[in-house]
LUMDO-244377 format. One line per field, with one value per atom (N, C-alpha, C): atom name; y, z, x; residue in three letters; residue number from 1; chain. Coordinates in steps of 0.001 Angstrom, whole numbers, always signed. Atoms other than C-alpha are relative to their C-alpha. Example, Ala and Ser with C-alpha at 12.3 -4.5 7.8 and 13.67 -1.06 7.14 Angstrom:
residues 2
atom [N|CA|C|N|CA|C]
north [-1190|-4500|+1200|-1190|-1060|+1090]
up [+0|+7800|+0|-60|+7140|+730]
east [+890|+12300|+900|-820|+13670|-770]
type [ALA|ALA|ALA|SER|SER|SER]
seq [1|1|1|2|2|2]
mol [A|A|A|A|A|A]
END
This chain:
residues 94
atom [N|CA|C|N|CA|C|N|CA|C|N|CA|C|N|CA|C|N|CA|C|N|CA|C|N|CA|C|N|CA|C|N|CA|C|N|CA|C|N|CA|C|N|CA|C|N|CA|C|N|CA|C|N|CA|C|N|CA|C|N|CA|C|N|CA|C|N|CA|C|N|CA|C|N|CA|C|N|CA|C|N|CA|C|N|CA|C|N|CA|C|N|CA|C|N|CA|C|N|CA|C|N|CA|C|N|CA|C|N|CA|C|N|CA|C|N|CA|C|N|CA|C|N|CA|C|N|CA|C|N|CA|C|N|CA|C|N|CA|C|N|CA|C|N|CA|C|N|CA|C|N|CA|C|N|CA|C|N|CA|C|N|CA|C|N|CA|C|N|CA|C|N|CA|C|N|CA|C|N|CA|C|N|CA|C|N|CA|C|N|CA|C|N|CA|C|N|CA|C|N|CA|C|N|CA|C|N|CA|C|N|CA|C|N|CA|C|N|CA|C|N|CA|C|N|CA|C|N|CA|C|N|CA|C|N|CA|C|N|CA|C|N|CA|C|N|CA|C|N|CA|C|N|CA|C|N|CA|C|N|CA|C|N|CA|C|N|CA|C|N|CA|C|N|CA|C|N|CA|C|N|CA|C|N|CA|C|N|CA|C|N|CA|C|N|CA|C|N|CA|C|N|CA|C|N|CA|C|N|CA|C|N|CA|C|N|CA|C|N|CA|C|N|CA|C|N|CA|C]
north [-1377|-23|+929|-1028|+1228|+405|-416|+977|+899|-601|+1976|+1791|-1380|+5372|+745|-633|+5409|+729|-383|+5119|+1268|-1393|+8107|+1513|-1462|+10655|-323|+367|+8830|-787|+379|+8864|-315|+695|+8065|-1417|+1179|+4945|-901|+1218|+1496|-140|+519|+203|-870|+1206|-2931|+1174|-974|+242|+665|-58|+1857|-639|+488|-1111|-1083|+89|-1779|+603|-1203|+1226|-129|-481|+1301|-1649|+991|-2350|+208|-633|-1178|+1242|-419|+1219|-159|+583|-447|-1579|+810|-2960|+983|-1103|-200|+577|-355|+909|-1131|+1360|-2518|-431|-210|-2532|+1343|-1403|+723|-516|+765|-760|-1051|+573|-3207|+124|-814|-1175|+250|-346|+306|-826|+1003|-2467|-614|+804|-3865|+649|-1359|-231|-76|+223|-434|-1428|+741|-3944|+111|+285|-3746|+1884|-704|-341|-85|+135|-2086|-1369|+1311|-5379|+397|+200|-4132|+987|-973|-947|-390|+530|-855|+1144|-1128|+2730|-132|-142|+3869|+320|-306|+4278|-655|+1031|+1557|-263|+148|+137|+1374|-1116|+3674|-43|-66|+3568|-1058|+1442|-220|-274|+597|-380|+1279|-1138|+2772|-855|+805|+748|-1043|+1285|-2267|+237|-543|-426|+362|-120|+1017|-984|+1079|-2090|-665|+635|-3530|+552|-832|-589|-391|+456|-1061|-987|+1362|-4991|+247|-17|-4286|+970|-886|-1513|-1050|+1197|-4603|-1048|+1018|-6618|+43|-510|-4176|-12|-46|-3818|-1355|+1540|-7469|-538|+416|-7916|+1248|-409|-5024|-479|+674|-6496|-1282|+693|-9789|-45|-1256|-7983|+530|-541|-6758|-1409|+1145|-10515|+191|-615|-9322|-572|+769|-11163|+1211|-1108|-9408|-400|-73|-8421|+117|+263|-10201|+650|-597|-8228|-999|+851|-10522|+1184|-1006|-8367|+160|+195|-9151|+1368|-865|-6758|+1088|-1137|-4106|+843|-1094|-3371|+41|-539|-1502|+961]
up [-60|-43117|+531|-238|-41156|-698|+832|-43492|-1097|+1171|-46065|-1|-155|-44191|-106|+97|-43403|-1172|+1060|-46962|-737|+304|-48112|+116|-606|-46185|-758|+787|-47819|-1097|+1241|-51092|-562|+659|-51814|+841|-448|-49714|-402|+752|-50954|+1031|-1275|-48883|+842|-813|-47815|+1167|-887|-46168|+1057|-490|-44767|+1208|-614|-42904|+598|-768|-41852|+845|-773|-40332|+1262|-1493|-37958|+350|-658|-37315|+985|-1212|-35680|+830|-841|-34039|+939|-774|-32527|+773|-677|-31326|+821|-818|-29865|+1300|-1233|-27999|+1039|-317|-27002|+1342|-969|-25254|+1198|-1209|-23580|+1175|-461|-22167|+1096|-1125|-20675|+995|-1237|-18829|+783|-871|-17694|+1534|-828|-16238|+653|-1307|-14634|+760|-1093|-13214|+1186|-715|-11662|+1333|-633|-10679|+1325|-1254|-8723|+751|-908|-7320|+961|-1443|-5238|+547|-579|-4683|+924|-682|-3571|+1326|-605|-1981|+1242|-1820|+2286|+544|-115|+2452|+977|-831|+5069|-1112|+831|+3908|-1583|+759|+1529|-681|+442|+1645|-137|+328|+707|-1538|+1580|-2626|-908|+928|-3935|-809|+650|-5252|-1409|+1212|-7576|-891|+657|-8678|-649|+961|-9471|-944|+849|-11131|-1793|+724|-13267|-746|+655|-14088|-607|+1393|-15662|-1118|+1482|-17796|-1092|+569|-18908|-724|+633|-19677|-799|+1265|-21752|-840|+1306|-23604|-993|+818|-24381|-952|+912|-25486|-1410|+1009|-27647|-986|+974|-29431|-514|+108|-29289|-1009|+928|-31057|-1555|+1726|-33708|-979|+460|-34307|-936|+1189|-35590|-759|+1141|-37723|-1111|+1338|-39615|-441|+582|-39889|+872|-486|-37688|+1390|-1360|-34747|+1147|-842|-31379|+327|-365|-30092|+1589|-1476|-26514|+568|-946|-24266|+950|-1152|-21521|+1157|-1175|-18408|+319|-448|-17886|-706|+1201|-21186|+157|-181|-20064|+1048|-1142|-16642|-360|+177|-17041|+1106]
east [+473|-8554|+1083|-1104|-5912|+1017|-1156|-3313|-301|+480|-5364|-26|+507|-6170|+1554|-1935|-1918|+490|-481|-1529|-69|+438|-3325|+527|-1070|-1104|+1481|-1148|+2022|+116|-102|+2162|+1427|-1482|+5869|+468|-739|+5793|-1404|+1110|+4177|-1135|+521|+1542|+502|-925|+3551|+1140|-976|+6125|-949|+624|+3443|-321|+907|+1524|+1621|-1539|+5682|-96|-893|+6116|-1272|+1457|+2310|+636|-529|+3376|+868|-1867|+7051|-591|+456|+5014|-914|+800|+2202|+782|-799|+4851|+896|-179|+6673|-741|+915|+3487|-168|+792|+2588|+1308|-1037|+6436|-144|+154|+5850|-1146|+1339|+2058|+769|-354|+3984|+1460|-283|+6469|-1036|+1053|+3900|-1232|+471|+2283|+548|-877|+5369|+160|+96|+5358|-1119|+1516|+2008|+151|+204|+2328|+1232|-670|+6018|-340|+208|+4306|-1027|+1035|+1642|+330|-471|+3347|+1365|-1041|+6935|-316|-205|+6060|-260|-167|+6411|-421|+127|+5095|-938|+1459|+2802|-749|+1252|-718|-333|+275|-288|-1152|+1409|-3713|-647|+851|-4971|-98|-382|-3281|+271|-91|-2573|-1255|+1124|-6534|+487|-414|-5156|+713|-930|-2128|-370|+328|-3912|-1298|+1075|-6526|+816|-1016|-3523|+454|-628|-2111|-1159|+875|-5210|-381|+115|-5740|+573|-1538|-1988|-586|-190|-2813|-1161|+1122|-6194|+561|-462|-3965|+701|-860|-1418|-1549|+728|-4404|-858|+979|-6177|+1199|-1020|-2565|+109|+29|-2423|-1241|+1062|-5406|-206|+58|-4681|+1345|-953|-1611|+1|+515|-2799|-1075|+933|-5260|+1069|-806|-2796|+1421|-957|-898|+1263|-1211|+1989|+711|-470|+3990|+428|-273|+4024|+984|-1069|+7373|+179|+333|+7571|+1578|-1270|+10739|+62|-263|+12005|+347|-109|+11702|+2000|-1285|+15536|+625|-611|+16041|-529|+837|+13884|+632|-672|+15836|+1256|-1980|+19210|-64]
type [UNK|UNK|UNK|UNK|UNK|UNK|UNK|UNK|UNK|UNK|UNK|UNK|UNK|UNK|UNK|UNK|UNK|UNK|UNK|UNK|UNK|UNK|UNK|UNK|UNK|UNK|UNK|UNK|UNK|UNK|UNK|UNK|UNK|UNK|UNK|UNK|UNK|UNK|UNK|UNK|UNK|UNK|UNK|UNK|UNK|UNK|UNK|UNK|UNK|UNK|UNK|UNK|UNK|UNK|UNK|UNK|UNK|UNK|UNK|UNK|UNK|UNK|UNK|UNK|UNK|UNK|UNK|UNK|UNK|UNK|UNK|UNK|UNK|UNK|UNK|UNK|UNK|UNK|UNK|UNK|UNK|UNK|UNK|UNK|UNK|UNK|UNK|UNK|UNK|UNK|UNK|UNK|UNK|UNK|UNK|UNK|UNK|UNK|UNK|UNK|UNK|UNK|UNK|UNK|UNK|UNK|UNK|UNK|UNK|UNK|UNK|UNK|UNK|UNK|UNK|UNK|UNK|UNK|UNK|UNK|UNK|UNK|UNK|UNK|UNK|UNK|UNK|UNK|UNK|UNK|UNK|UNK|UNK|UNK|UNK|UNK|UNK|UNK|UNK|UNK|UNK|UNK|UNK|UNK|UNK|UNK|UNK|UNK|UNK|UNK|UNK|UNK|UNK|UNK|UNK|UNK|UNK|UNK|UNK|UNK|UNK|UNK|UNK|UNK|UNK|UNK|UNK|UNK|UNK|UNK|UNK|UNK|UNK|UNK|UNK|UNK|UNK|UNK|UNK|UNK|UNK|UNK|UNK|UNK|UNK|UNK|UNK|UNK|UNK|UNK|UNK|UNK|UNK|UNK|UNK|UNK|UNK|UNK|UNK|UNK|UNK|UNK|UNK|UNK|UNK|UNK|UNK|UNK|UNK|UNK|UNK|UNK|UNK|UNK|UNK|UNK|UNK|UNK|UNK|UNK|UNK|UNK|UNK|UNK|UNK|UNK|UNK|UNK|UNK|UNK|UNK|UNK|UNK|UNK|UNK|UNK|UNK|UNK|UNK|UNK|UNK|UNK|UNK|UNK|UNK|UNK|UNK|UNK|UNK|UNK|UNK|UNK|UNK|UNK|UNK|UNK|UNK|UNK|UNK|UNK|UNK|UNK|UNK|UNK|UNK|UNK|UNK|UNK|UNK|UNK|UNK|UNK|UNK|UNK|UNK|UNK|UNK|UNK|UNK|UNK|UNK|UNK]
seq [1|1|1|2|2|2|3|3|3|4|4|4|5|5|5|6|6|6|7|7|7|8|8|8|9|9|9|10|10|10|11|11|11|12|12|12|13|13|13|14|14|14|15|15|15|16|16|16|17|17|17|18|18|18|19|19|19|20|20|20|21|21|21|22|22|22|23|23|23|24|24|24|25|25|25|26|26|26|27|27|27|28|28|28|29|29|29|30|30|30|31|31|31|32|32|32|33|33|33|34|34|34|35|35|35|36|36|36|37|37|37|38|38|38|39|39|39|40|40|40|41|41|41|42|42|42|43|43|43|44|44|44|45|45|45|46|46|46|47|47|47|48|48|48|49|49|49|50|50|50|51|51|51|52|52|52|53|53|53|54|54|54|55|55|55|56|56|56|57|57|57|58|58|58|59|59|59|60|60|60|61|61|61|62|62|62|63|63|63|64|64|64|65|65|65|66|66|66|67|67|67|68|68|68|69|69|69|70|70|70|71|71|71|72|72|72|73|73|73|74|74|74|75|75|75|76|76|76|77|77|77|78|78|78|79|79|79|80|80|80|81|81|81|82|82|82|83|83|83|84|84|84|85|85|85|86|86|86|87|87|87|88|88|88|89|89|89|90|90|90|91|91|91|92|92|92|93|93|93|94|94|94]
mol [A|A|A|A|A|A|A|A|A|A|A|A|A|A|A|A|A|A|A|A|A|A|A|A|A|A|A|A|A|A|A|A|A|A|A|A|A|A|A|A|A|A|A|A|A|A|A|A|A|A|A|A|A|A|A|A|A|A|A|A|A|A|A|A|A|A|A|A|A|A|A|A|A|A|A|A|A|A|A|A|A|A|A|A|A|A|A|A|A|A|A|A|A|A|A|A|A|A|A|A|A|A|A|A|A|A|A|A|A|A|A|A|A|A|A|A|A|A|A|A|A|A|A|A|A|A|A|A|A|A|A|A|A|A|A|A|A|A|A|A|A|A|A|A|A|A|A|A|A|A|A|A|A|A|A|A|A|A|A|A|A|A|A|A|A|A|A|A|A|A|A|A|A|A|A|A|A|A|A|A|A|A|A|A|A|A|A|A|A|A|A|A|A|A|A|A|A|A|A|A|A|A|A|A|A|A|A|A|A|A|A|A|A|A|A|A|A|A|A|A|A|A|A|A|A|A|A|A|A|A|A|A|A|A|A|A|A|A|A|A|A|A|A|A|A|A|A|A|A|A|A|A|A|A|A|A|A|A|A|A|A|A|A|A|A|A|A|A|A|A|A|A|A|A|A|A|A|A|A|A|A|A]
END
């Protein structure tokens, strides 16, 4: 369905290009999601801040959002036949 709806707006590309292109983007998102979640997580695990316990139930609230965003991508992903694109945290920090 989704591709199908993609297709409709682009008429000079095949469907196979199409249901390419939301692929490389919902793998894209699915990388961002989990920044995000390594964000969250090393901001209530490392942090040394006063008033800590005020704000870590926020953070880890955050970070599960994050991981059910990765999972809902995760699950439209193979829906459409498509291998998710795992980052090794190593490749993520510069």
């Amino acid at each position: 369905e989704l591709v199908k709806a993609a297709f409709t707006h682009h008429p000079d590309e095949t469907e196979d290009e199409v249901k390419a292109n939301i692929i490389a983007l919902l793998n894209i998102a699915f990388i961002d999601e989990e920044l995000a979640e390594y964000n969250y997580l090393a901001s209530y695990t490392r942090s040394i801040t006063a008033g800590k316990a005020d704000y870590d139930p926020e953070f880890e609230q955050h970070e599960e959002e994050e991981r059910q965003h990765k999972y809902d991508l995760i699950n439209r992903l193979r829906e459409l036949d498509a291998k998710v694109i795992f980052v090794p945290i190593e490749q993520m920090i510069y």
